[in-house]
KOLMI-337927 format. One record per residue (C-alpha): residue in three letters; x, y, z. Coordinates in steps of 0.05 Angstrom, whole numbers, plus 32768, in hexadecimal, padded with zeros to 4 digits. Example, Ala and Ser with C-alpha at 12.3 -4.5 7.8 and 13.67 -1.06 7.14 Angstrom:
2
ALA80F67FA6809C
SER81117FEB808F
# end
This chain:
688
UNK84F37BC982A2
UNK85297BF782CE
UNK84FD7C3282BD
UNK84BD7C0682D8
UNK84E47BF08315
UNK84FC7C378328
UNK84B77C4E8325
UNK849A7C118349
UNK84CC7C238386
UNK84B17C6C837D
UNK84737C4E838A
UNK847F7C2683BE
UNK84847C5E83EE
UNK843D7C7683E3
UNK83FD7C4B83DE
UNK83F77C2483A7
UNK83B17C318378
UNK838A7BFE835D
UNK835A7BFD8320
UNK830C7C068324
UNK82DB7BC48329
UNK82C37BB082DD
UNK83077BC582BE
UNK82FB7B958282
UNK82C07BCE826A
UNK82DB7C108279
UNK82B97C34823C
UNK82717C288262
UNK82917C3882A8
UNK82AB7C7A8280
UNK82707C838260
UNK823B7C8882A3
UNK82797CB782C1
UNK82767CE28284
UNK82287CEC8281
UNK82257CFD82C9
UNK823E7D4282B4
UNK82317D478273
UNK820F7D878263
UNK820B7D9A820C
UNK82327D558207
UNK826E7D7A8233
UNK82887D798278
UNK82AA7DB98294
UNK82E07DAB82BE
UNK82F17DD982F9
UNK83317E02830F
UNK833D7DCD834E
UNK833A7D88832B
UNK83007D71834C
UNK82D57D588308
UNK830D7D2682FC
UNK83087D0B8341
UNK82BC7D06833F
UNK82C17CEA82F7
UNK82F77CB28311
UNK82C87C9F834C
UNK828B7CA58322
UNK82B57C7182F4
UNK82C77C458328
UNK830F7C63834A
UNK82FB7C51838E
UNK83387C7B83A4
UNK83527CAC8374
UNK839C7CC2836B
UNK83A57D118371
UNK83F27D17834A
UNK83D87CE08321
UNK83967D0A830E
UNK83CB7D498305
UNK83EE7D2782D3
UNK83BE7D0A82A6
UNK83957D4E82B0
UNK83D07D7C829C
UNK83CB7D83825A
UNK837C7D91825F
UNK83887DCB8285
UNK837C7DF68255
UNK83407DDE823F
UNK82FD7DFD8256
UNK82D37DC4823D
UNK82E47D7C822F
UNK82B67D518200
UNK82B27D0B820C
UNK82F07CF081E0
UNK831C7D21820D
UNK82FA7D088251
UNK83017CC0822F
UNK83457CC68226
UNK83577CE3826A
UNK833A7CAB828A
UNK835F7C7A825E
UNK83A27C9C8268
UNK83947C9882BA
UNK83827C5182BD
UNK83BC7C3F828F
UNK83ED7C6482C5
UNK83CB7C3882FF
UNK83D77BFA82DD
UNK84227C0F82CA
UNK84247C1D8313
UNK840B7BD98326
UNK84417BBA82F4
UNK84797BE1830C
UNK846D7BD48359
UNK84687B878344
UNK84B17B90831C
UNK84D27BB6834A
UNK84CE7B76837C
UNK84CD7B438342
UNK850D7B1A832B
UNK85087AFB82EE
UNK84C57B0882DE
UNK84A37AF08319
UNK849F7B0A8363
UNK84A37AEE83AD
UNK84627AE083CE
UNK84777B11840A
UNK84867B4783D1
UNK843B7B3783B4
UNK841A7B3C8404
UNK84427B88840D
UNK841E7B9783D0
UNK83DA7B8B83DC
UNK83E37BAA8423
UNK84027BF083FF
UNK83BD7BE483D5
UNK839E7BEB8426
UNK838B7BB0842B
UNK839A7B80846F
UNK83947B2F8463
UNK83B27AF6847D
UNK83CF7AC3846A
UNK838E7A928458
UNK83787ACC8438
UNK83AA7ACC8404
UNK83AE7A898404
UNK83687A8E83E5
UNK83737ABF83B5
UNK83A77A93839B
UNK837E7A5C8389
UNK83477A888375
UNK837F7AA3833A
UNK83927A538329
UNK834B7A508319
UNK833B7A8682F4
UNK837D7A8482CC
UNK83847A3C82C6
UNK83C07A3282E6
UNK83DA79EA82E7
UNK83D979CF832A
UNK842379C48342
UNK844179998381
UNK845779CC83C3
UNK84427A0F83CA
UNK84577A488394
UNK848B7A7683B0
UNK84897AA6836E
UNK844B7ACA8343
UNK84507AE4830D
UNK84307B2482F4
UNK83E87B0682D2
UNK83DF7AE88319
UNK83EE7B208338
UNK83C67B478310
UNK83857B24831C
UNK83917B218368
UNK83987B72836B
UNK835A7B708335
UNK83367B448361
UNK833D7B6783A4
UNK832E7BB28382
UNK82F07B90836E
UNK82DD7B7183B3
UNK82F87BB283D5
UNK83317B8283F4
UNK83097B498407
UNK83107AFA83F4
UNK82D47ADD83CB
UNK82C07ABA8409
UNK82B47AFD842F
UNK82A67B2383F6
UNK826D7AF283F9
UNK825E7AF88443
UNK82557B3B8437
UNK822C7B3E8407
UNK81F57B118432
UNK82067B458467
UNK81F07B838440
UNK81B47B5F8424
UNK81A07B4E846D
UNK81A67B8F8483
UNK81887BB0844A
UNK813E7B9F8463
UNK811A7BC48434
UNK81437BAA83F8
UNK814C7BF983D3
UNK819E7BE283D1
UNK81AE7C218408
UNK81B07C15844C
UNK81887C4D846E
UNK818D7C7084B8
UNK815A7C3D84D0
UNK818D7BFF84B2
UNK81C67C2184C2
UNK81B87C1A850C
UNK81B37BD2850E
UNK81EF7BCC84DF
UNK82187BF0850F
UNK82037BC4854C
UNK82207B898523
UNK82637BA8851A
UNK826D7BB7855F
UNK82707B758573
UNK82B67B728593
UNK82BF7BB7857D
UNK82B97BFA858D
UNK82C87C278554
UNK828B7C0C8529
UNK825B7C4F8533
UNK829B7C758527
UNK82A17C4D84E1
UNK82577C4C84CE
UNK82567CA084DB
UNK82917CAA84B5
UNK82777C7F8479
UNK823D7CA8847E
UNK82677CED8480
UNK82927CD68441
UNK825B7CC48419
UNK822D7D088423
UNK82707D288416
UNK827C7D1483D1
UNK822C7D0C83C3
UNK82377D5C83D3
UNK82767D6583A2
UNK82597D36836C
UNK82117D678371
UNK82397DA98370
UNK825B7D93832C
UNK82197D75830A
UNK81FE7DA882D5
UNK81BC7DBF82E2
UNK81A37DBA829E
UNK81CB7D818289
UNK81C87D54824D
UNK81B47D10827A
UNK81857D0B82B6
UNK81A37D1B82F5
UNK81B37CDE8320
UNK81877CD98364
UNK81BC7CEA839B
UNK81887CEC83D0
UNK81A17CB483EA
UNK81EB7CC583F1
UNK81DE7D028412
UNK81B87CEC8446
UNK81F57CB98455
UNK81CE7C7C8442
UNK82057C458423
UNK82017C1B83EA
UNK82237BDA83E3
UNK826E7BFF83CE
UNK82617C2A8403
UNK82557BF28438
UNK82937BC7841D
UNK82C07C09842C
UNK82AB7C128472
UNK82B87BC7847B
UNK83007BC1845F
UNK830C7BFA848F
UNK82E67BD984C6
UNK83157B9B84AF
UNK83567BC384B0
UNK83467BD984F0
UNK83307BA8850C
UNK83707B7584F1
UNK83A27BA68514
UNK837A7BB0854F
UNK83767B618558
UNK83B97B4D8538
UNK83D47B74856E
UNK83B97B5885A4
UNK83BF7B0C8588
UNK840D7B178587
UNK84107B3785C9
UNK83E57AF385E8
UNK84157AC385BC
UNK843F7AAE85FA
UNK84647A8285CD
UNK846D7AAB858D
UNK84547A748562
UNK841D7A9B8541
UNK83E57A718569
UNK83C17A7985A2
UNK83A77A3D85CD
UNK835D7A3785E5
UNK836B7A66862B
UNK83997A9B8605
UNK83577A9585D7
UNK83287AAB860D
UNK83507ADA861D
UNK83587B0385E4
UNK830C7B0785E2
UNK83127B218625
UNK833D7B55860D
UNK83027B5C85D6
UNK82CC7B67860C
UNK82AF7B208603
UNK82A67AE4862B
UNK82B57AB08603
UNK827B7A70860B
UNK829A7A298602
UNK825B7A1385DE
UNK82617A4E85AE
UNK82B57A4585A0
UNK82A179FC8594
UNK82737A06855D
UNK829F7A428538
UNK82D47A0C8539
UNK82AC79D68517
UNK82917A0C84E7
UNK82C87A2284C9
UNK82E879DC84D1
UNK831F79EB8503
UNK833D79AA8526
UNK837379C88546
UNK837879DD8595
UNK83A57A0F8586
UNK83897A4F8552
UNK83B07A748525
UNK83997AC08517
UNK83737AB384D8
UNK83507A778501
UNK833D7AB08538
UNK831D7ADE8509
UNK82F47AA584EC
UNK82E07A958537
UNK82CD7ADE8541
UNK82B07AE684FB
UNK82787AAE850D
UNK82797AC38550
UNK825E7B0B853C
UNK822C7AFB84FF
UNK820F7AC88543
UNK82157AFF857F
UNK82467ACE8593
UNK82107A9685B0
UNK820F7A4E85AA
UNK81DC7A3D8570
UNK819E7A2C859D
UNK81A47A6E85C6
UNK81B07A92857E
UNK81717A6C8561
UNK81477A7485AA
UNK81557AB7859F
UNK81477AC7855A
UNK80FE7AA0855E
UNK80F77ACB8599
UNK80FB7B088579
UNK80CC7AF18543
UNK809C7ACC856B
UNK808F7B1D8586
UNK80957B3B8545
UNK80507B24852F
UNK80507B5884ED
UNK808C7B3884DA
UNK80B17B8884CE
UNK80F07B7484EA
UNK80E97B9E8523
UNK80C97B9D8570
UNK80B77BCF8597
UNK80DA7BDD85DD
UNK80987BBD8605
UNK809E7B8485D1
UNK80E37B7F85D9
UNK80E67B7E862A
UNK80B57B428620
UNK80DD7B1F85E4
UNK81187B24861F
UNK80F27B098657
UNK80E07ACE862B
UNK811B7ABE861F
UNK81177AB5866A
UNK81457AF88687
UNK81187B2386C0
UNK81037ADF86D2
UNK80F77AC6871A
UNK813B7AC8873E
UNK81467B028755
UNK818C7B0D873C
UNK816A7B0E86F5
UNK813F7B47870A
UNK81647B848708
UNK814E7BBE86D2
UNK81747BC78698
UNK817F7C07867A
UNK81837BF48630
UNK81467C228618
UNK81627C578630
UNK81A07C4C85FA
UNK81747C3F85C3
UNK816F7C798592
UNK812B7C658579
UNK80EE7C3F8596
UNK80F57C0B8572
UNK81297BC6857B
UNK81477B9E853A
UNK81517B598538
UNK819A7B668539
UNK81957B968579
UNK81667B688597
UNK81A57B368598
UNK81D87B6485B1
UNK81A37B7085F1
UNK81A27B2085F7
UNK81ED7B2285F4
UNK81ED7B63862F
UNK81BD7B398658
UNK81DE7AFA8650
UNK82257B198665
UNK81FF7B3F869F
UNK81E47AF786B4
UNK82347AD686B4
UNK82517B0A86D6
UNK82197B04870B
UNK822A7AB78702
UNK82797ABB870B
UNK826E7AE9874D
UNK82417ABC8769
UNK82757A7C8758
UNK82B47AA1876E
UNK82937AB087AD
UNK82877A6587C4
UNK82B47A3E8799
UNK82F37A2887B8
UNK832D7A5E87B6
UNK82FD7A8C8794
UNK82F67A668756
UNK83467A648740
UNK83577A328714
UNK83177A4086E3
UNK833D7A4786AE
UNK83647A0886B3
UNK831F79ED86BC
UNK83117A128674
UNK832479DE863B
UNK831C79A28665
UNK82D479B9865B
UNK82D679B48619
UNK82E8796A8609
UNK82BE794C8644
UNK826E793E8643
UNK8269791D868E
UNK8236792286C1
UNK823779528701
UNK826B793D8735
UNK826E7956877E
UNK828D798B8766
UNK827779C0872C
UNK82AC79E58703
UNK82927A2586E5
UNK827C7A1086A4
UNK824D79D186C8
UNK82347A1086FB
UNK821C7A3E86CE
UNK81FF79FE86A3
UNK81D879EF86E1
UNK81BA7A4086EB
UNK81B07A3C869C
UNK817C7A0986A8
UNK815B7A2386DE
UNK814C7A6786A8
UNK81397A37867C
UNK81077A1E86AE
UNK80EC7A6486BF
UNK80E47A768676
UNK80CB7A348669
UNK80957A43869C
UNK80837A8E8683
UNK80767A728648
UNK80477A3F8656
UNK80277A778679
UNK801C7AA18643
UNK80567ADB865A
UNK80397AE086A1
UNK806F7AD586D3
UNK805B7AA0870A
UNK804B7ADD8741
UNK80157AF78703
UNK7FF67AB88700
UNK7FF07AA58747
UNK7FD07AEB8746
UNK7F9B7AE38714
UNK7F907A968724
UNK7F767AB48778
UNK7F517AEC8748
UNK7F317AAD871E
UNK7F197A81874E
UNK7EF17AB3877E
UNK7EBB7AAE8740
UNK7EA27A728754
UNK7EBA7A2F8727
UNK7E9B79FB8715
UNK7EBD79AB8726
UNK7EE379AF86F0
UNK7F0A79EF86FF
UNK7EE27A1B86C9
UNK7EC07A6086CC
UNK7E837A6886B5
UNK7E847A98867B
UNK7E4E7ACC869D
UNK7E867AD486D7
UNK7EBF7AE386A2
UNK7EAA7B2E869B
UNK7EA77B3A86E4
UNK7EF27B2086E9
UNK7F0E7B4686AF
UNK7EF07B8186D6
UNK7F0F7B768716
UNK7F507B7A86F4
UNK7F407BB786CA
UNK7F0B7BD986EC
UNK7F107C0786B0
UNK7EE37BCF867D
UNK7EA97BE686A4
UNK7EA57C308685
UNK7EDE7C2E8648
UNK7EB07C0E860B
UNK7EF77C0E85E7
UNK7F157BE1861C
UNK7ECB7BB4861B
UNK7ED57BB385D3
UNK7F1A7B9F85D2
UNK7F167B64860E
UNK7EDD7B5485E5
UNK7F097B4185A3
UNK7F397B1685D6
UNK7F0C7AED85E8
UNK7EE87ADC85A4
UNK7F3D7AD88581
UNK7F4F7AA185BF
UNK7F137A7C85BA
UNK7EFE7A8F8604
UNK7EB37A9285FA
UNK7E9F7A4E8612
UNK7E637A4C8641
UNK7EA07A3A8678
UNK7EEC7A548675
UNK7F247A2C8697
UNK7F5E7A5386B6
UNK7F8E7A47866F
UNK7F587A6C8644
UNK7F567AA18675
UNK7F9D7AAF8675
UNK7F997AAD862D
UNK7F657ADF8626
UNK7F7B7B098651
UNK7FD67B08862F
UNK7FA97B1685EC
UNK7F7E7B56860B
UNK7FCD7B6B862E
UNK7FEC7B5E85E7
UNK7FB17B9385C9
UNK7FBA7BC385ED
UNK80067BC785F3
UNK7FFD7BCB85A7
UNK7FD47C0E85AB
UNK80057C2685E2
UNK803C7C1B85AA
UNK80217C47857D
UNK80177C7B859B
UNK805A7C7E85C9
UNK80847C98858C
UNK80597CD2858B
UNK804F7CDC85D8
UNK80A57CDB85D7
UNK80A57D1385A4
UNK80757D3985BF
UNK808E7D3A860A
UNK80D97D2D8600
UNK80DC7CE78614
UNK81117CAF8606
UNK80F17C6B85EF
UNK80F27C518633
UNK80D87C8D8657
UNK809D7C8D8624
UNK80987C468633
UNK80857C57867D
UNK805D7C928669
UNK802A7C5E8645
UNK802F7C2D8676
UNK80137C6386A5
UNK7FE27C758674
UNK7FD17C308673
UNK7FC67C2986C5
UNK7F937C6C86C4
UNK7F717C53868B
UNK7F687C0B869E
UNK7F657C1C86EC
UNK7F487C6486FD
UNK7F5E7C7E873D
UNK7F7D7C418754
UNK7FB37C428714
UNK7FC77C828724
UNK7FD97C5F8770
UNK7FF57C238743
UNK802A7C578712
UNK807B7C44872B
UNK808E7C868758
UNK80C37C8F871E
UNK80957C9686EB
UNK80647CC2870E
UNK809B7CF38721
UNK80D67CF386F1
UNK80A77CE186B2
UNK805E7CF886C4
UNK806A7D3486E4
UNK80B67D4186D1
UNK80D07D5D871A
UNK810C7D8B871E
UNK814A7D6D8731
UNK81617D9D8765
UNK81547D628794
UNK81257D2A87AA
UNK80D27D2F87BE
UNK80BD7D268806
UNK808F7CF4880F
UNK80577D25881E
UNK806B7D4787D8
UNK806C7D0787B5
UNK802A7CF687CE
UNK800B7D3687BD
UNK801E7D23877E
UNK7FF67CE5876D
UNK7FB97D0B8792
UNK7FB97D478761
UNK7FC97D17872D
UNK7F7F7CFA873E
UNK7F5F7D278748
UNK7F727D4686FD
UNK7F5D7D0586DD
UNK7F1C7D098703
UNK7EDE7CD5870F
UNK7EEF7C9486EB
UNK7ED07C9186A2
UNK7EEF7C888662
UNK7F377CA48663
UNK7F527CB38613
UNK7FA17CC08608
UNK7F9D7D0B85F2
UNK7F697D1B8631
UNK7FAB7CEF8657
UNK7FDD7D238640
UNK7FB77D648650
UNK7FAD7D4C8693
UNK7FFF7D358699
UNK800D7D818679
UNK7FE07D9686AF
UNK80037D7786EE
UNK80467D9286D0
UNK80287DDF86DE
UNK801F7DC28725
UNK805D7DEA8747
UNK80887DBB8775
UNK80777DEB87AD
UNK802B7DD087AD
UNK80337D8287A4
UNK80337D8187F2
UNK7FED7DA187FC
UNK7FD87D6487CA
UNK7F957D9187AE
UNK7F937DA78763
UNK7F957DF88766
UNK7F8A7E0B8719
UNK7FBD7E428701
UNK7F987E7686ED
UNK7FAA7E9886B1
UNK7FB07EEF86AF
UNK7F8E7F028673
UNK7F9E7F46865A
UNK7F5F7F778652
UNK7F487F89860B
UNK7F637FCB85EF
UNK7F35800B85F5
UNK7F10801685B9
UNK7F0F805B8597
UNK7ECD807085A8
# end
């Protein structure tokens, strides 16, 4: 026992190992380690160690012990080839030396056979692993169960070694995590792991790291070096694999691309977790005014605020009565379960979160788990953003920072949660600027909030305000939705359009009129048969054929013909960004233009945003702006290229935008089409 205890105090000063998940059936573990290498039923070990450090990890060793490796290595070193009783018994002697370790770390802090809870805590954080308090707590009774422990009256100041055994067992096998996250993670992988292979991929990886960044900013930092670890020993692990060896290799396709598998995900989220408890441990004793290890509702909010996160009374309220927490006042493992829900919800009260979600399928109509960006804009707006007031109206650039063209359900949220904070902090200006004293004393206004449901005074306090501007987007969205996504300024538009047909009493066009109005919108119907064909399929899908049409089943013909064709625009813009060097929202405009000189003729070329025509379209220099005599040039030639109206096709589309890029700036002015001519060199003599 001295001997143990000297070496446990050894130990102490580096970081203590732990043994490999499935410990109870190491000869199967050794086994599947062995035959990765095997080649004439014999692994060759190299000059530098590194087969015993793949075979560990290949056996489980999430982390692997260099002097311990040397040691139980040294007396192979001689040895050219090792058969499996020799590889066998190096893995037994190593695993025996891990558990000694784990005993003499527990004795060198134990008296009397059993050890101080404190002692046991500095342990599992040498293992690197960061809990608190509850955590352990739970682990505890997670050990009285499994080892039927009798239940005893107060709380256990000592374990003894079987308990601590199974705690250190239990947290190697959960990579450091309680059952009850161990579990949360799980559903977390299998949520992200959309196509169910057991890897997350590039495409799941993005969506993934959205998630993590939710009140922090090292996630894409984590995620890429995940990625870089796992190609790295993918890489050693393939240079050590015989060529012509005795088993079929393993498919490391995977790892070397950087996709994860579930052990690979739980490593990059203790990390994330150690980081992430420091980071926030920090900052919760620093807002403790009182040094009682709990912070109060305001010194709440305001460690979010350190967090980057506004903190919603609705959505505090309903992390508090998920995870049961009747107290005013939080402790630290109380605030992580508040941010904990708070992140797996985008940190939104439950309607928003479930308005939200349905949004994002209601536009998803293949059900792939994805939108487009012109699917997405519109799964925003009807939600009710871009809506109405002007305040609402200003552009986003959030497809500009996508790196692909297409918008998970989990991104989708985080642009709800960028839109939403854009909205408050429009909100608070706005309050601070004609409240009294410029809004001070909010915050003492803050958990008074909380406990009262009353009706508006004479005065508003900011929670009651932005209730009130809440439901006037609720009315807007409300409204675009009963209008089939057309905002009110659309509709009064095509409603003028709809009744210079001629109706009938009852409000109704007569069905012979309805071509002639889908014309005067897209004058385009009257030479494109693919545009006739496809308004034609509307109107037989929303049932629009009746001998006379109200204004509804108008509007609803026409959202389906708008919904078609944004469809076909979609498929092509991933190839129209490739080709021209477009980001997702610059190919977005690109179509869009497409669409006005299809559907429109000359007058969509007049009808293309200036942005588009010049940045996009023709891609200008940026040595400075156009005149106005340039820039009008510039839709002119532009016309003239596409030529008489008829049918317009995409590829016929791009030659002509290829074609107005040869245009040099110089000429835009003159606004005529000069064609470059091309100097073709003359044919070689001939020999006679």
């Amino acid at each position: 026992q001295l001997a143990l205890s000297a070496r446990g105090r050894a130990m102490v000063r580096g970081k203590l190992r732990r043994l490999p998940r499935q410990r109870e059936a190491p000869p199967e573990r050794w086994e599947m380690a062995f035959r990765r290498f095997a080649k004439g039923d014999m692994v060759r070990p190299d000059a530098a160690g590194s087969l015993y450090h793949a075979l560990l990890r290949i056996a489980g060793h999430v982390e692997v012990d260099d002097e311990l490796v040397k040691g139980c290595s040294k007396e192979l070193e001689k040895m050219k080839m090792l058969s499996r009783v020799y590889v066998f018994d190096f893995f037994k002697l190593y695993e025996e030396k891990v558990l000694k370790g784990l005993e003499a770390a527990f004795l060198s802090r134990a008296h009397f056979g059993a050890a101080q809870l404190r002692h046991v805590q500095d342990m599992i954080k040498e293992a690197g692993y960061i809990i608190t308090p509850e955590d352990f707590q739970e682990l505890l009774d997670e050990a009285a169960r499994y080892l039927d422990i009798p239940e005893k009256k107060g709380v256990a100041k000592t374990l003894d070694l079987s308990v601590v055994t199974f705690i250190m067992d239990a947290l190697a096998d959960r990579e450091g995590f309680t059952n009850s996250q161990f579990e949360r993670c799980k559903k977390s992988f299998e949520h992200f792991d959309v196509n169910g292979n057991g890897r997350l991929e590039d495409d799941e990886l993005i969506p993934l790291t959205t998630w993590l960044g939710f009140c922090s900013e090292d996630a894409s930092d984590l995620v890429r070096q995940a990625q870089e670890l796992v190609r790295s020993t993918a890489q050693r692990e393939l240079e050590l694999i015989p060529e012509d060896g005795d088993y079929p290799p393993p498919d490391l396709s995977g790892a070397l691309a950087g996709h994860l598998d579930f052990t690979d995900f739980l490593q990059m989220l203790r990390n994330h977790m150690n980081q992430d408890y420091t980071r926030t441990g920090q900052l919760f004793k620093k807002l403790d005014a009182d040094k009682d290890g709990r912070l109060d509702i305001l010194e709440l909010r305001h460690l979010f605020q350190q967090l980057q996160f506004e903190l919603r009374p609705e959505a505090l309220l309903e992390s508090m009565v998920s995870h049961e927490i009747l107290s005013e006042r939080f402790s630290f493992h109380q605030f992580r379960q508040v941010l904990e829900y708070l992140r797996d919800v985008e940190g939104f009260s439950k309607s928003y979160f479930d308005d939200a979600i349905g949004s994002f399928w209601h536009f998803d109509v293949k059900h792939q788990g994805l939108l487009s960006t012109r699917r997405t804009q519109k799964a925003i707006q009807w939600i009710g953003y871009g809506l109405g007031m002007s305040v609402f109206g200003s552009k986003s650039d959030w497809k500009e920072r996508l790196v692909r063209g297409v918008v998970s359900e989990t991104e989708f949220l985080r642009l709800c949660r960028e839109h939403e904070d854009a909205e408050l902090a429009i909100w608070r200006t706005v309050y601070r600027k004609y409240a009294a004293n410029h809004g001070a004393g909010y915050e003492s206004l803050y958990p008074g909030w909380l406990k009262k449901q009353a009706t508006l005074g004479k005065e508003l306090d900011f929670e009651e305000y932005c209730k009130v501007l809440q439901d006037f987007r609720y009315m807007y969205r409300d409204i675009y939705r009963s209008n089939f996504c057309f905002t009110p300024r659309e509709v009064k538009a095509y409603e003028e359009s709809f009744k210079k047909y001629g109706l009938d009493s009852a409000g109704r066009l007569p069905q012979s009129k309805l071509a002639d109005l889908f014309e005067s919108i897209y004058p385009a119907l009257k030479w494109d048969p693919t545009l006739k064909n496809a308004l034609r399929q509307s109107i037989r899908k929303q049932d629009a054929q009746a001998k006379f049409v109200d204004f509804p089943a108008f509007l609803r013909a026409l959202r389906a013909f708008e919904d078609a064709e944004a469809e076909l625009l979609d498929q092509d813009a991933a190839n129209v960004a490739k080709s021209f060097g477009l980001s997702p929202g610059e190919a977005d405009d690109f179509m869009d233009a497409f669409h006005l000189c299809r559907c429109g003729g000359a007058a969509g070329v007049n009808a293309i945003p200036s942005a588009t025509m010049r940045k996009i379209l023709y891609c200008e220099a940026a040595q400075g702006p156009m005149t106005f005599q340039q820039e009008t040039g510039l839709y002119q030639i532009f016309q003239q290229l596409l030529g008489p109206p008829g049918p317009l096709r995409l590829e016929n589309f791009l030659h002509h935008v290829r074609r107005l890029r040869e245009v040099p700036e110089a000429d835009l002015a003159a606004g005529k089409y000069r064609k470059v001519e091309q100097h073709v060199a003359p044919p070689p003599p001939s020999d006679g």
